[in-house]
Structure formats: C-alpha cells, structure tokens
N, C-alpha and C positions, 0 to 999 in steps of 0.2 A: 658622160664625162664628169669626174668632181676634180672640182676645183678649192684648192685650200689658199687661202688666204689671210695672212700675218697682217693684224690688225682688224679692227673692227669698227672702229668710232669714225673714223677719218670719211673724207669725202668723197673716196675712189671706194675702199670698203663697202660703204653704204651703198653705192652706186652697183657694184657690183651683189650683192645680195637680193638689190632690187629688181636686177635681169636674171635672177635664177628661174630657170627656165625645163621642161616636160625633162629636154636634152643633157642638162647642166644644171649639176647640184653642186653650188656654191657651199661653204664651210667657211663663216670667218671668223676669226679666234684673237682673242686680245686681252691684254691683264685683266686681271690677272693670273688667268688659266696660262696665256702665252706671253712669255719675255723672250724679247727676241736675243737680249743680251745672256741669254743662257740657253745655252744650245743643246742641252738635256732637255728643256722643254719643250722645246722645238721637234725634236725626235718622237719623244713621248706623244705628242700631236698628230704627228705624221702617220708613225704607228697605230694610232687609234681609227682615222681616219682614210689613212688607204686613198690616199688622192691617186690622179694621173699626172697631176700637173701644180706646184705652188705659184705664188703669186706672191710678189714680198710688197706690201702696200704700207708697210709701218715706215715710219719716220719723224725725224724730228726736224720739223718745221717751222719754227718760232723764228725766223731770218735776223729779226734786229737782236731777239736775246742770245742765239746762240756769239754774240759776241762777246760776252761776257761771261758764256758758258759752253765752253769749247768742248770739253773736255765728254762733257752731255753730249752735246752732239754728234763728236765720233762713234762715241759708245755707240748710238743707235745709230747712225745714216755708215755708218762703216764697219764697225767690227759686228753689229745684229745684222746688217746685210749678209755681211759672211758666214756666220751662223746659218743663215736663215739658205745661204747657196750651198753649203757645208753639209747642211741635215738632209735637201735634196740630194744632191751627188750621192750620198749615202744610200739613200732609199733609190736609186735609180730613176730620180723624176728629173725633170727639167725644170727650170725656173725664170720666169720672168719678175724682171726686177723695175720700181718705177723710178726714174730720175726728175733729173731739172736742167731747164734752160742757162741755171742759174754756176751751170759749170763751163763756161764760158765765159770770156773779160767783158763782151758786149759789146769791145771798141770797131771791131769790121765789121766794116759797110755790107750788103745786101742777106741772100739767107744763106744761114750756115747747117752745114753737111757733117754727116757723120765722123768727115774723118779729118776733118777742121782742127786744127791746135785749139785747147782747152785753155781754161787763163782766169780759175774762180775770182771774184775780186772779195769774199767774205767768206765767215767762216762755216757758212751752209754751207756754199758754193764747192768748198774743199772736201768738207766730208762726204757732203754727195761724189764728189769725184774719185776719190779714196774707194768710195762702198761702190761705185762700178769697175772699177781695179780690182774691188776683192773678190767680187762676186765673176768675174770674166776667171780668173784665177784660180776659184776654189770648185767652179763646176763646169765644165767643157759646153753644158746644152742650156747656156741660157739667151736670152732674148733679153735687153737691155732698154726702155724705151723711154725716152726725155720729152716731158712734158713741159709745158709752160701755161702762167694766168690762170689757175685753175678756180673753178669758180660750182657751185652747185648747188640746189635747194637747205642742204645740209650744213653746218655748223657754222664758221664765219666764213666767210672773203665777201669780194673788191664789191661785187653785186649787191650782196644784204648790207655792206655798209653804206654803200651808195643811198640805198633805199631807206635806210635808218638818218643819213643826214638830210636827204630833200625833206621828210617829216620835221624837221627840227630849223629848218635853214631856206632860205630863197635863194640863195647859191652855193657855191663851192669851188672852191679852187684846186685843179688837178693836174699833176706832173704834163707835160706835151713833150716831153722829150725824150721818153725812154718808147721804143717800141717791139710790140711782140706779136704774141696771137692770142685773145681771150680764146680759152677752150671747158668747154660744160664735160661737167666730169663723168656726165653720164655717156657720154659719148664715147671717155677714153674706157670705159666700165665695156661699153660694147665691143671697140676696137680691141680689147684684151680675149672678151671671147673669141673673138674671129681670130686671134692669134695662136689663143690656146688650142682650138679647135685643129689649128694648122699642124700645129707643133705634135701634136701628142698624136695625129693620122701619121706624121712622117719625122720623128724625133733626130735622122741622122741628118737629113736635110739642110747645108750648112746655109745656105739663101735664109734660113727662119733663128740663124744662128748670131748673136754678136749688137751691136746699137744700133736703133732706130729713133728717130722721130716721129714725135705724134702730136699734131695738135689739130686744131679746126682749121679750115682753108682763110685764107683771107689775112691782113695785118691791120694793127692798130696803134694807138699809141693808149696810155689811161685817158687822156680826156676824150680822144674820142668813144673809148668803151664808156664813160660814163655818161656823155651825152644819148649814145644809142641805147642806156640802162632807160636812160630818164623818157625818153622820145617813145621808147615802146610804152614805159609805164607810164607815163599821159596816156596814150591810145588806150588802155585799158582802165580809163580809172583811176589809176595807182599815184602814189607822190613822184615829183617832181623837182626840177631845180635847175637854176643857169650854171652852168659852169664854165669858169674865169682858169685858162688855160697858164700854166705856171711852169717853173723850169724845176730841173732837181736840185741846185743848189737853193732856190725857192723852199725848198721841203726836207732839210736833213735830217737822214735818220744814221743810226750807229753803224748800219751795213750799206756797203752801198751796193748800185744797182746795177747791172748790166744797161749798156743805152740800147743796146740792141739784141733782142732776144726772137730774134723771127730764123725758126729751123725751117727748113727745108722736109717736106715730108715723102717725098718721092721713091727713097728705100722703102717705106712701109707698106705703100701704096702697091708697089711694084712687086714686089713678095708675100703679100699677102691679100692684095685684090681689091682692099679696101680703102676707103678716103673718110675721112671724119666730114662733114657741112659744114659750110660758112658759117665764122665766129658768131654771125647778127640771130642767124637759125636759132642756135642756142640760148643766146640770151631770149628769145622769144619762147620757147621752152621751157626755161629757167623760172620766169615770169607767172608762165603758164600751169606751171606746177606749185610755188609760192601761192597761187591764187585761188588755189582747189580746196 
C-alpha cells in the first residue's frame, strides 16, 4: 500500500514516515514541491505518485495567531483541505483528512460523540470545521478523524515546552481547567495505517466512511499532563518542576479554549478494531525517544 501524504514538516507527517514499513510506503510531500492551496500541484503529485490512499496532514495551526490572520487560515485548514479531497476524488482514492478537538464550544459536560453539535469558539476552530465540510462534500470516500493535545518528539508542543521551562524554573503555573486527552502523535501515525489499511481492502465500506475520533485512552487536564511530563522525567534523569495549578482566565491568550475537549473514541475502535494506549503510555514514549 502507498500512502501519500500532504505535508511534511508537521508532527503527524514525521510520524507517519517514521512507520513506513516492508507493507507501506509512505510519500510525504510539502512546499515547496506541494501547496495544497493549489490543486494543480496537488494533481501533479498524485499523478506522479500513484498512491492508493491520501492522507491530508497539512494545516495551519498557529491557534492564537490565526486570530489575527483568518484569512491564512482558511486558505489552508479549508479551501487546501478541499483541494487536497478534490485531487483525490479525481484520481479515485479515498482520503483521510486530520481534524481537531478544537471544532467544538467545549462548554458540555462529559465525552463528546461524533454527532455532537459543533460550536468552534476561534478562528482555527472554524476553519478546521469548514475543511471538514469541504472535504465530506468534495469526496464521498473519506474518513474524517479529530484529534486532540497532540504532542511528539518532533518540533514544538505542550511536552518539549514543559521540558524547556523545568530547565529554566523550579515551577510553573498550568491552566487546571480546561480538559482533554494528551495524545503522542506517533500513535495517531499508527492509528491512520490501520485505517488506511481498512479503507483501501474495502473502499465502498460506509462503517470506514465519515468522522471519527481519535485520541489515547484516558483524560486530563494541562496541569495534570504536565505533572505526569515532569514525574516521568524525574524517573529518568530528566528536568523537572512543581506546578502551581491555575485557571484560564489566569492565562489569557487571543483564542480561547475549549474547557472540555475529551472525544469519545468508541466509533474508531468499533470499525476499525483499534484503540490508541493510555495518554501516561505516551508520554513515557515520548520521553523515551527525546532521550535516545
């Protein structure tokens, strides 16, 4: 099976190039060979490449700056999504596309279901939800899958920042009110083969068709994921740090947050057989890999 993959640099990208496997020859493509906001290039790639299956991994993720710059953000989390479900449809592949937790208001209580009312409260939040409308819209065989907290050896997030301020600090102060599910993105990297794998055995199959959730088992809030960052990295060695649990209007930023981002992962599970591990699994993973 190849798998093509729009984008390159990102954290799921990298993830996924590094499970390329005897089975599964990954292909991941990013500026400037690949814009996704031009879907001639998109083509031309696809064409070259001859996948069974795309994989739209590109996005614009910058949460507090896309408030500022909307306009960016659509481009890429909505009309490149489309693009990108557009040049599949054409070639007759299927496509999964990655989401966010973060298309959700956050205000209801316990875990939320695929077919939950949506309620972005920023302006990621909307374009991610847009470029899952566009993409349900522009290809009948896609797979939709909403992630949340993603975090992984590779470029920034919540972990290597965690890790860079116990170095510099004896404590730190972290939101305790907003909660989700930390997820290692090498996981949702796995969880994607095992879908692709599903999908491209059985393409009319509508159970493998439409949104899912995916994250690792288990809930948290930040400060608990940052204590359990620190608590592993003490056991091994690593820096360390207290941390002084704090609220969100404690910490404002230009976007705000969902209070509650813990999806429910039971579609995923259920149609495709698989479960991501306990959020702590990963982070001890995470660590594990950082430390090689």
């Amino acid at each position: 099976m190849k798998l093509f993959v729009s984008g390159r640099e990102g954290q799921l990208a990298r993830s996924l190039l590094a499970l390329s496997a005897a089975d599964v020859d990954v292909v991941a493509i990013g500026r400037p060979e690949l814009d996704i906001t031009d879907r001639a290039s998109i083509e031309r790639a696809l064409d070259a490449h001859k996948p069974d299956i795309v994989v739209n991994a590109a996005a614009y993720t910058a949460v507090d700056r896309a408030e500022s710059e909307r306009d960016q953000a659509f481009a890429i989390n909505r009309d490149g999504a489309e693009n990108v479900a557009l040049a599949a449809a054409e070639a007759g592949l299927p496509v999964i596309h990655v989401s966010t937790d973060y298309v959700f208001s956050g205000s209801a209580d316990g875990w939320r279901h695929e077919q939950d009312p949506t309620g972005p409260q920023n302006v990621y939040g909307a374009s991610k939800l847009a470029g899952e409308q566009a993409v349900a819209a522009a290809n009948p065989a896609h797979a939709i899958l909403r992630t949340a907290w993603v975090y992984s050896p590779y470029g920034g997030n919540f972990l290597k920042t965690m890790l860079r301020l116990a170095g510099d600090r004896e404590r730190v102060g972290v939101v305790a009110d907003q909660f989700g599910t930390p997820t290692y993105a090498p996981d949702i990297a796995e969880a994607i083969l095992v879908a692709a794998r599903a999908i491209v055995a059985d393409p009319q199959n509508s159970d493998l068709q439409g949104v899912f959730h995916l994250t690792a088992q288990g809930e948290a809030n930040w400060a608990d994921f940052a204590r359990e960052i620190f608590r592993q990295s003490a056991a091994r060695g690593g820096p360390s740090a207290a941390v002084d649990a704090i609220t969100t209007a404690d910490y404002p930023t230009p976007a705000r947050r969902p209070a509650n981002s813990r999806l429910d992962t039971t579609r995923f599970a259920t149609s495709f057989g698989h479960k991501l591990p306990d959020w702590r699994d990963g982070v001890a993973r995470c660590l594990a890999a950082l430390g090689d």
